[in-house]
N, C-alpha and C positions, 0 to 999 in steps of 0.2 A: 825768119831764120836768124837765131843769135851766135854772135860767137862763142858763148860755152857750148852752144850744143855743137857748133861746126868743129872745137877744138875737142871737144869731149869725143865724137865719134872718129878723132884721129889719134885719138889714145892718147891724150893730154889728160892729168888728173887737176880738175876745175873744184876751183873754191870762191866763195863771195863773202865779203862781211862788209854790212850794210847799217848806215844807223839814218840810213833815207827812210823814213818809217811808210813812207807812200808805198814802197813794196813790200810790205810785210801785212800789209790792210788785207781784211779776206778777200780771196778771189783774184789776188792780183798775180802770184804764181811770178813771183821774178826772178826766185831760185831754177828754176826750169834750165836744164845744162848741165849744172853746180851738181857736185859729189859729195859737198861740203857747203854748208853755208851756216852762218852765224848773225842776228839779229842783234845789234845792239841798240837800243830801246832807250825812252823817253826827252824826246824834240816832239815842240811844237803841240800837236791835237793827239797826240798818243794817247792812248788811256792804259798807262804804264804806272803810274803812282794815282789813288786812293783819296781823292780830298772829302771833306765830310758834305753833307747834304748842303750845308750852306756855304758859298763860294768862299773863298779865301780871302784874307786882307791881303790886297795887292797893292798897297801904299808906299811900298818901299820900290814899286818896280813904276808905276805913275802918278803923276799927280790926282787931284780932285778934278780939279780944271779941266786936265787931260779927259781923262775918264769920263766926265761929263758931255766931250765934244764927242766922246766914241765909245759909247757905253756897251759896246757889242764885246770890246776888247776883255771886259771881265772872267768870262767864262773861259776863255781862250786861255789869261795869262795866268786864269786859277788852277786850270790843268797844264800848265806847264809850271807853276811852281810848284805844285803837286810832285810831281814827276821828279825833277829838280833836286827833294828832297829825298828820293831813291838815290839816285845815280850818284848824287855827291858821296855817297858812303864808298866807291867805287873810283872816284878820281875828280878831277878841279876841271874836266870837260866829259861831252859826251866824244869829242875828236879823241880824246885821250885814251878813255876807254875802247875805242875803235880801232885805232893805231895799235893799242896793246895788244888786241884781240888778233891785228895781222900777223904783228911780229912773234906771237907765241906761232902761228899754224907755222911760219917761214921758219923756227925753230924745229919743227915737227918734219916738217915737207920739204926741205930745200934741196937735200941730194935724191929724193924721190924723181921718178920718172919725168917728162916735162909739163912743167905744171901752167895753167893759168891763173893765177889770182887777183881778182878782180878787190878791190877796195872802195866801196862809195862812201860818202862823207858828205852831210848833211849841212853841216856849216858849213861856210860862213853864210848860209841863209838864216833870214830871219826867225826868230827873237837872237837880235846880238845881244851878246850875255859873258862877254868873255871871260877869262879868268884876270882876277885885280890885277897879276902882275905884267898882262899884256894890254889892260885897257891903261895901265902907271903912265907908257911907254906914251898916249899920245892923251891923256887928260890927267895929270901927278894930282891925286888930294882931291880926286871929283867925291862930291857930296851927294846928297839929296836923292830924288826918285833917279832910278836906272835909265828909264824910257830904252826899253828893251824892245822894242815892237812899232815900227812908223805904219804910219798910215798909208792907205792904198789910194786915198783918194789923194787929189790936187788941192790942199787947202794953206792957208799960210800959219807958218808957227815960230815963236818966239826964237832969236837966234841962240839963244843956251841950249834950248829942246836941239835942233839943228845941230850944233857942236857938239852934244852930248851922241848924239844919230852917230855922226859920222867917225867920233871917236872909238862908240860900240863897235862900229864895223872895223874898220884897221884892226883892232886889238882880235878881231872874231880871226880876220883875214892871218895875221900874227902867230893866231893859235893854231889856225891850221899849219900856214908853214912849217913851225915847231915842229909840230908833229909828225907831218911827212918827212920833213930831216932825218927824223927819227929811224923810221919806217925805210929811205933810202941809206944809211947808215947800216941798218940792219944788211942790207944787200949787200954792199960794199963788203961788211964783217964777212959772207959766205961769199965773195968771189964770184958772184953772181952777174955781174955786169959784162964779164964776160960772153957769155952767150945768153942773157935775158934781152927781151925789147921793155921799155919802160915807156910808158905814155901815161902824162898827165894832162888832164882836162878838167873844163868846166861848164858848167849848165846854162851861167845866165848873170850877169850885172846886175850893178843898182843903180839907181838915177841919182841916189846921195845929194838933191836938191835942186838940179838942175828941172826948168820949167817948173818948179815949186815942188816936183813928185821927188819920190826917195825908195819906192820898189818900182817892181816890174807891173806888166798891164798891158791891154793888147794896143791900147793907143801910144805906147814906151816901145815899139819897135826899133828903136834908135839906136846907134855906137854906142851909148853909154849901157847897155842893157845884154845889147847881142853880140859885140867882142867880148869875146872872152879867151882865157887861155889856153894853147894846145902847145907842149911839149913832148917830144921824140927821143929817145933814144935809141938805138941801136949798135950792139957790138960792133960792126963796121959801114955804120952811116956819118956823116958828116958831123964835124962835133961843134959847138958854140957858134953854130950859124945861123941867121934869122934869116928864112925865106919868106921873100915879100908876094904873095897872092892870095886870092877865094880859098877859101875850105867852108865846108859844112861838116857838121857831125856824122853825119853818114859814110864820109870817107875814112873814118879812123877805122871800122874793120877791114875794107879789102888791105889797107895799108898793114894793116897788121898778119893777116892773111898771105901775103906777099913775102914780109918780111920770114917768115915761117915756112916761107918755101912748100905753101900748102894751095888749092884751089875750092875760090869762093866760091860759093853756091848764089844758084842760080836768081835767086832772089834780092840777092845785094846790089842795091842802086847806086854806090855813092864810086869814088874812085879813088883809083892808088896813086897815093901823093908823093912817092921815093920819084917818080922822075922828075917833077917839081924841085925837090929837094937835092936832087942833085944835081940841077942850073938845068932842065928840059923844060927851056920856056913855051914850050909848042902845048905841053900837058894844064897849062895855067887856064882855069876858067876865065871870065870877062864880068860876073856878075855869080851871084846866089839867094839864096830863096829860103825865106825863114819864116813862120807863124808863130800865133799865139793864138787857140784856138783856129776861128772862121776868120781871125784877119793875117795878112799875111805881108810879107817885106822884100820887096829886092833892092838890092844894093851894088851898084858898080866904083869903078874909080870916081868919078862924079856924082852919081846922083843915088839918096837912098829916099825909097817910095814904098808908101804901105796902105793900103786898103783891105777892103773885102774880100775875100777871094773865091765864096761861097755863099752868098746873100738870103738863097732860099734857107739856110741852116742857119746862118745867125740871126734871121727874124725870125724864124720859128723857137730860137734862144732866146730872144728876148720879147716875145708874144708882142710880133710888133702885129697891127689886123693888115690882112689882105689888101694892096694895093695900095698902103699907106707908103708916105717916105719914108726910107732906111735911115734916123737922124743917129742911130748910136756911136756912128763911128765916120767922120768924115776922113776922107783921101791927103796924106801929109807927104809933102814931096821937100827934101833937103839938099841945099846943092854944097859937097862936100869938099870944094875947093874953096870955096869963099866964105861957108862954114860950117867948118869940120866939128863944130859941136852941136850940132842937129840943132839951132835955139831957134829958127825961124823959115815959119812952114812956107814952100812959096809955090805949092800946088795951081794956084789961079793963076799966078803971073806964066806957067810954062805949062800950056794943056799939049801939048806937040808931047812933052818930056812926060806926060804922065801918061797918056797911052800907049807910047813904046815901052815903058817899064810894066805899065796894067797887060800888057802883050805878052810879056816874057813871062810875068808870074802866070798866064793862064797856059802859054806853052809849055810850062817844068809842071804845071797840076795834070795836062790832059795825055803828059807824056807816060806819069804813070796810072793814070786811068785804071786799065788794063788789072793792074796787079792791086791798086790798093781801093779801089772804088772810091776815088775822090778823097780818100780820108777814111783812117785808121781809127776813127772813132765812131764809123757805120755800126750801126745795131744788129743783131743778129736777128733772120728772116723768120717770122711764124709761119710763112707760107712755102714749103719746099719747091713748090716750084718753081718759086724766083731763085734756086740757089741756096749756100751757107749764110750767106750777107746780102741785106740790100743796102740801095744808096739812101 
């Protein structure tokens, strides 16, 4: 159950504009709700702009050197320079063009009936690319290849490549803000703040070099990966306060649902965060539960712990044979008082601490059993008799 469709059947006019191009791929139906949606195109694996048969020169975006250690990368950044050389006829980002594409509908639809408008934005996920005059801000006079795109793997690399990484990113990070400025400006202009709820979020961090990594991955279950941003507003909630506790993504719709004086459907697992927010320290979780795939993370005041959480599904991911050891993914346990930058895994020294946490993630998975069969990424059944889905 999504929120356009719960807002859509209470007579809410739902709009999306989206330059996540993961939902626009066939089959993925993420318009589903939406009255309106709008696609704004070419990030990343799009096949939105045309390159000819033979890949592009992508010299100006990595080295030789580069290139050489990760030769997979060619294809990838030849269809995103491709692409690149569409959109730019269009504006100095793909955020920009996004942003543009809201504030015309919010021009169109703002005194219309009450609306929802959803906005995704694909940046500042990788390839950082930003526009020159936000990457000025934290590298003035940078030269040479872009290195637009880090590596997934844990490998060491030159500290320029590294400063060049983390400068792409601020300036990606930069660009978006701009934009949203923009985009909440626009609100402001229509008087809107008044009775609109505003929530801003985000998907996912980067490691930006911490333990040598610089994206996400299911062994990156860490603070620097899984905090992320969630802001609130509300015509009459609390203003410039930072409430300290748990949230998962899953409570931003009842919370939103709430806020609208509306009632969630039955399906909605997560919770409404307005009494937290209004000092109801009783409503405050103790811990939360987060994956990446088959591995998965809980995290309290003290300790964050990630493991496996589904073993028969990630050997069969990774064709490990039958009754061999599980080595892909070893159990990392951080103690978050003594350090709070996840650098040193200390699973061995505290096995007491790792099965109360391995406890709790298998109690939040068997709790929704029931409803999602262990996981929302179950295949669909050939055999009717087991059901729509099996496990």
């Amino acid at each position: 159950m999504t929120l356009s469709e719960t807002l859509l059947a209470s007579g809410y006019l739902t709009a999306l504009v989206s330059s996540l191009y993961h939902e626009f791929k066939p089959g993925r139906n993420f318009q589903r709700g939406f009255q309106s949606w709008r696609w704004v195109r070419g990030l990343e694996w799009d096949s939105y702009g045309t390159s000819p048969h033979n890949l592009l020169d992508v010299s100006d975006l990595v080295s030789p050197e580069y290139m050489a250690r990760f030769p997979a990368l060619h294809e990838q950044l030849s269809q995103y320079k491709a692409n690149r050389n569409v959109w730019r006829q269009k504006g100095e980002s793909v955020t920009q063009i996004a942003i543009e594409e809201a504030i015309r509908w919010l021009n169109d639809n703002h005194d219309q009936r009450p609306f929802y408008l959803h906005v995704e934005l694909f940046n500042s996920h990788e390839p950082w690319d930003p526009p020159r005059r936000f990457l000025e801000k934290y590298m003035p006079n940078a030269t040479g290849p872009s290195f637009i795109e880090p590596p997934y793997d844990t490998v060491p690399l030159a500290d320029e490549i590294k400063q060049r990484f983390r400068a792409n990113y601020a300036g990606s990070v930069n660009d978006v803000d701009y934009w949203v400025g923009n985009l909440l400006d626009t609100i402001e202009q229509f008087r809107l703040f008044d009775n609109t709820v505003v929530v801003f979020m985000s998907d996912h961090g980067a490691m930006l070099g911490e333990h040598g990594q610089f994206l996400k991955g299911p062994d990156k279950l860490r603070g620097q990966v899984t905090h992320v941003p969630l802001l609130i507003r509300a015509p009459d909630g609390p203003g410039g306060e930072k409430v300290d506790g748990f949230v998962q993504i899953p409570d931003v719709m009842p919370t939103v649902i709430h806020l609208l004086g509306l009632k969630p459907p039955s399906r909605v697992t997560g919770a409404n965060l307005w009494p937290p927010a209004q000092g109801d320290a009783r409503a405050l979780r103790d811990h939360v539960v987060q994956t990446y795939g088959w591995v998965g993370a809980v995290r309290t005041k003290e300790w964050s712990y990630s493991e496996i959480w589904k073993p028969e599904a990630h050997q069969d991911q990774y064709r490990v044979l039958p009754g061999a050891p599980l080595n892909i993914y070893k159990p990392q346990l951080y103690n978050l008082e003594k350090d709070p930058n996840e650098l040193t895994d200390v699973a061995d020294r505290h096995p007491d601490v790792t099965r109360q946490m391995s406890a709790k993630m298998k109690d939040y998975v068997a709790a929704g059993e029931g409803m999602t069969l262990g996981s929302f990424n179950g295949k669909p059944s050939l055999n009717t008799s087991e059901g729509l889905y099996s496990k």
